[in-house]
C-alpha positions, 0 to 999 in steps of 0.5 A: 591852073591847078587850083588845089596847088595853092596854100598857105599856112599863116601865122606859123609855118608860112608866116613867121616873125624873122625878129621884132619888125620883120615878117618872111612869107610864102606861098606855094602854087602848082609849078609853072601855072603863074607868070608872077606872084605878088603880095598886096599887104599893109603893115597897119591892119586898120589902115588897109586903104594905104596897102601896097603890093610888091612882087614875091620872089620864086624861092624853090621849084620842084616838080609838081610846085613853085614856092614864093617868098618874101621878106617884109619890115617895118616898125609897125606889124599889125600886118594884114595881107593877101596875095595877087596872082598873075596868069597871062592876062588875068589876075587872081587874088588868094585870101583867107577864103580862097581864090578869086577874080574879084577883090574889093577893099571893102572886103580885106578886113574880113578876107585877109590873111593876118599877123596881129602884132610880134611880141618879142618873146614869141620870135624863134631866134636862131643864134648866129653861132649856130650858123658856124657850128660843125656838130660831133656826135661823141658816145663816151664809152666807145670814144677814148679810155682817159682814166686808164683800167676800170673793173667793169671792162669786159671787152678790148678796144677795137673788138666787135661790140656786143649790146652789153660791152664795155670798152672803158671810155670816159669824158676824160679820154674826150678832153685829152683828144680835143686838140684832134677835134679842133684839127678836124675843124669842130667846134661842138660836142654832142654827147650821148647821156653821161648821167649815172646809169647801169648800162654802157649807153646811159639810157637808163637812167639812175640819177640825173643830178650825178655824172657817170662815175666810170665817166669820171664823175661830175668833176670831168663834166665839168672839166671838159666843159670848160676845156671846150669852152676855152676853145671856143667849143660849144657842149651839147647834153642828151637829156633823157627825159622820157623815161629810165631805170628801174632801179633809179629811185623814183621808180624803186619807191613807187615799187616798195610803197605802191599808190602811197610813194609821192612819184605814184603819179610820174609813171603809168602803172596798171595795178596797186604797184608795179610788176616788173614780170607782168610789165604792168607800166608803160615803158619806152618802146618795149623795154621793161626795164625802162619805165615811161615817165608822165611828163605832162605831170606838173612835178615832173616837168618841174624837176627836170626843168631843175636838171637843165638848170642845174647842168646849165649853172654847173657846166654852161651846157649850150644845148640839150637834145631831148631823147624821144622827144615826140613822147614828151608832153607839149607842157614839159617841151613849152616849160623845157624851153623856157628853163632853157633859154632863161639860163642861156637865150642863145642854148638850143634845145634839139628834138630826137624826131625821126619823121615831120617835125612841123608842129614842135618848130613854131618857136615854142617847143624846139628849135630844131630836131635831129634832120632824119629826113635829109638822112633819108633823102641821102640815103635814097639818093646814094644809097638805094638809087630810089631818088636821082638828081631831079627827086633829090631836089624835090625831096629837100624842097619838101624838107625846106618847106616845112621848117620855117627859116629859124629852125631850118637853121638850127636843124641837126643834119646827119648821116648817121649816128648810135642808133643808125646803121654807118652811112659808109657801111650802108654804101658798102664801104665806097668812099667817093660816095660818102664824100658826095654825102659829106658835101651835101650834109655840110652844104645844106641849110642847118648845122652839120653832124659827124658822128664820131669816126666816120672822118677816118672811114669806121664802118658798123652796122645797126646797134651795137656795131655802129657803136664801135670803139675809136681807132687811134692807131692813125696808120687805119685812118682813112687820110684823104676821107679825113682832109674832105671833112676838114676842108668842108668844116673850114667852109662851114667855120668861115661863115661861107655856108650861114644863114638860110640862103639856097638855090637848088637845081638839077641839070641832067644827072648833076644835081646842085645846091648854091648857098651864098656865093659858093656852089655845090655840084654834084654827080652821084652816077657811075657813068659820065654826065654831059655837064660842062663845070664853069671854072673846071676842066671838062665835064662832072666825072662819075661818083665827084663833085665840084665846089666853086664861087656861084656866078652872079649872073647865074645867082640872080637866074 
């Protein structure tokens, strides 16, 4: 028995409400060293005496451990709580200070593990639309033309971009395609930012309060707002709240009045007044020409709190993801939030986070990041070879662990996106393979994101390729690529694919992912697998997959 194996994170990660009088919980062992788990709890702290004891279910196992769960409700939540551990013909018990052989009631008031009380306000809620969500990642200047020549356009459609071209995309061109996007089965839009700004991606903020005018201005937002949201598509806006332009006005007032300026204080300067040759402020990454804002300032958080109002009145936005998110003052992600979900308790607010994201997702900060970790796990898997079947099972039970089950719901799945190499490219343009990713991006738990083109085949490498201009000549269209996306998006619009129910196993080199009754098969190597598919003819061929109704005899195993 490997002792150290043994954890469990209460109040939060492996403890969390699931709504006003239900608890999930997990407990995490060395894989194979118990014979069962159980959980030995009462749901009124002060009557320990009355305690019950029921067995966990074993949830998921990799290679080095076993993760249990269990799901308990009831109208009274001052829980208390341990766990009883089952190893031949001993029993241990974990508590709060740890593993032993003897646990007296006498000592459960100070040695349980807790959860005081659930308070409705503090539950992290995954809204149920989300469970039918298919993402598309939209970069407006590279989408559609809509508002036809524009003086500014110093590139052709379909050109290889350079970091400073424009092609003449707007929101208007994203309206006048929507009846393609319902076809392929989508019904939400992300967009890059759309606020006013100098350069073609909108990074680089001029004013917050203001649509792009060579977008089509503020009157488009809202026009495509509501045209998506007649067809039952939700819109989801990149807040970039980190930093902008130089030339935005906050800034240029702080550079004409120095320490006197009233936005002195949202920026990080080094001297009496900024420098832009001497860079004397602090920026986003090394960028001079995008300085950092304070967002732990009080006015600052205070603003743009106003900004999500305003667009949230304005175009009934369903959703923002925070542009580097991990730089933004945990005060502006808490007040962020609840600006947020006082306009719309159901909106989202997505993270843009390219590493562990446990400590933003308890409920108070996000609801979900962008899922760079399953872009990475799928990358080692299809991509370098650097994970087989078996350490692709291990790497998504790392992914699941670490969310709780709401915000593993609302994760933002990818493959790639603006500022990402294609994942086809990446595959050297080997289309079985990116269909193996599309299967796994839709069947895993969260909600899946194309990123615009990649249905039809686009390929690109890293920025500004991967920013290419959109093909809608049809006769370049990939067709059977487009039909795999469409059918994965009706899976996933039926409701067949909801919630946070999944089973993942590896026989030989088949890898696969059960959610509901459905039941995902994957075999990502180039040479024949013996594994017989129930319900197919013969066995898993090289580079294919398989999607059936999951046997419930094989559910319950």
């Amino acid at each position: 028995m490997n002792r150290q194996a043994i954890s469990h994170q209460s109040r939060g990660l492996d403890c969390f409400a699931l709504n006003g009088h239900g608890f999930r919980i997990r407990l995490h062992t060395g894989r194979g060293d118990f014979d069962r788990v159980c959980l030995m709890y009462s749901l009124n702290k002060y009557q320990w005496a009355s305690h019950r004891e029921r067995p966990m279910r074993k949830w998921l196992s990799d290679a080095l451990y076993d993760h249990y769960d269990i799901d308990l409700y009831g109208q009274d939540t001052r829980l208390a709580y341990v766990f009883v551990l089952y190893r031949g013909g001993e029993r241990w018990v974990f508590s709060e200070e740890g593993l032993s052989k003897r646990f007296e009631d006498a000592q459960a008031y100070f040695h349980h593990f807790q959860y005081p009380f659930i308070h409705e306000r503090d539950v992290h809620r995954a809204p149920d639309w989300g469970d039918r969500t298919v993402w598309y990642q939209i970069f407006p200047e590279r989408f559609a033309n809509g508002l036809g020549p524009k003086p500014y356009i110093n590139a052709q459609w379909g050109d290889r971009p350079a970091p400073d071209s424009f092609f003449g995309g707007d929101l208007v061109g994203v309206a006048r395609h929507l009846d393609y996007l319902q076809f392929l089965g989508v019904n939400g839009l992300y967009l890059t930012p759309v606020f006013r700004a100098p350069s073609n991606h909108k990074y680089d903020t001029l004013d917050y309060e203001e649509a792009d005018g060579g977008f089509g201005g503020t009157q488009a937002l809202r026009d495509l707002a509501q045209a998506a949201h007649r067809r039952g598509m939700r819109l989801m806006l990149d807040g970039v709240f980190n930093h902008c332009s130089w030339d935005h006005p906050f800034f240029q007032d702080v550079e004409r009045r120095g320490r006197k300026s009233p936005y002195w204080s949202w920026f990080f300067i080094d001297g009496d007044r900024p420098d832009r040759a001497a860079v004397n402020y602090l920026t986003f990454g090394s960028v001079p020409y995008m300085p950092k804002f304070n967002t732990g300032h009080p006015e600052v958080i205070r603003y743009f709190c106003g900004v999500a109002e305003r667009w949230m009145k304005a175009c009934g936005v369903d959703g923002w993801r925070l542009d580097v998110m991990d730089e933004l003052s945990a005060a502006f992600l808490r007040a962020f939030r609840e600006t947020v979900k006082a306009q719309n308790p159901d909106a989202l607010v997505i993270g843009e986070l390219w590493h562990a994201p446990e400590s933003y997702l308890r409920g108070d900060q996000l609801d979900g990041v962008m899922n760079y970790g399953l872009t990475k796990a799928l990358a080692d898997y299809l991509v370098t070879g650097a994970l087989d079947a078996a350490g692709l099972r291990d790497r998504l039970c790392l992914l699941l662990t670490r969310c709780t089950a709401p915000s593993s719901r609302m994760m933002l799945n990818l493959l790639d996106c603006h500022d990402t190499h294609r994942f086809l490219t990446l595959l050297r343009g080997s289309v079985p393979r990116l269909k193996l990713a599309l299967c796994l991006l839709f069947f895993f738990v969260g909600m899946p994101c194309v990123y615009y083109g990649d249905e039809i085949g686009m390929q690109g490498g890293y920025d500004p390729d991967c920013r290419r201009a959109f093909p809608w000549d049809e006769a370049s269209w990939n067709r059977d690529l487009l039909a795999h996306v469409r059918r994965l998006a009706q899976l996933r619009t039926c409701g067949a694919l909801a919630g946070d129910d999944i089973a993942l196993a590896v026989s030989g080199d088949v890898f696969c992912l059960s959610r509901k009754r459905l039941r995902l098969l994957v075999n990502a190597t180039e040479h024949p697998a013996a594994y017989a598919v129930p319900g197919a003819k013969g066995i898993l061929k090289p580079l294919s997959f398989h999607i059936d109704t999951q046997p419930e005899k094989e559910r319950e195993t």
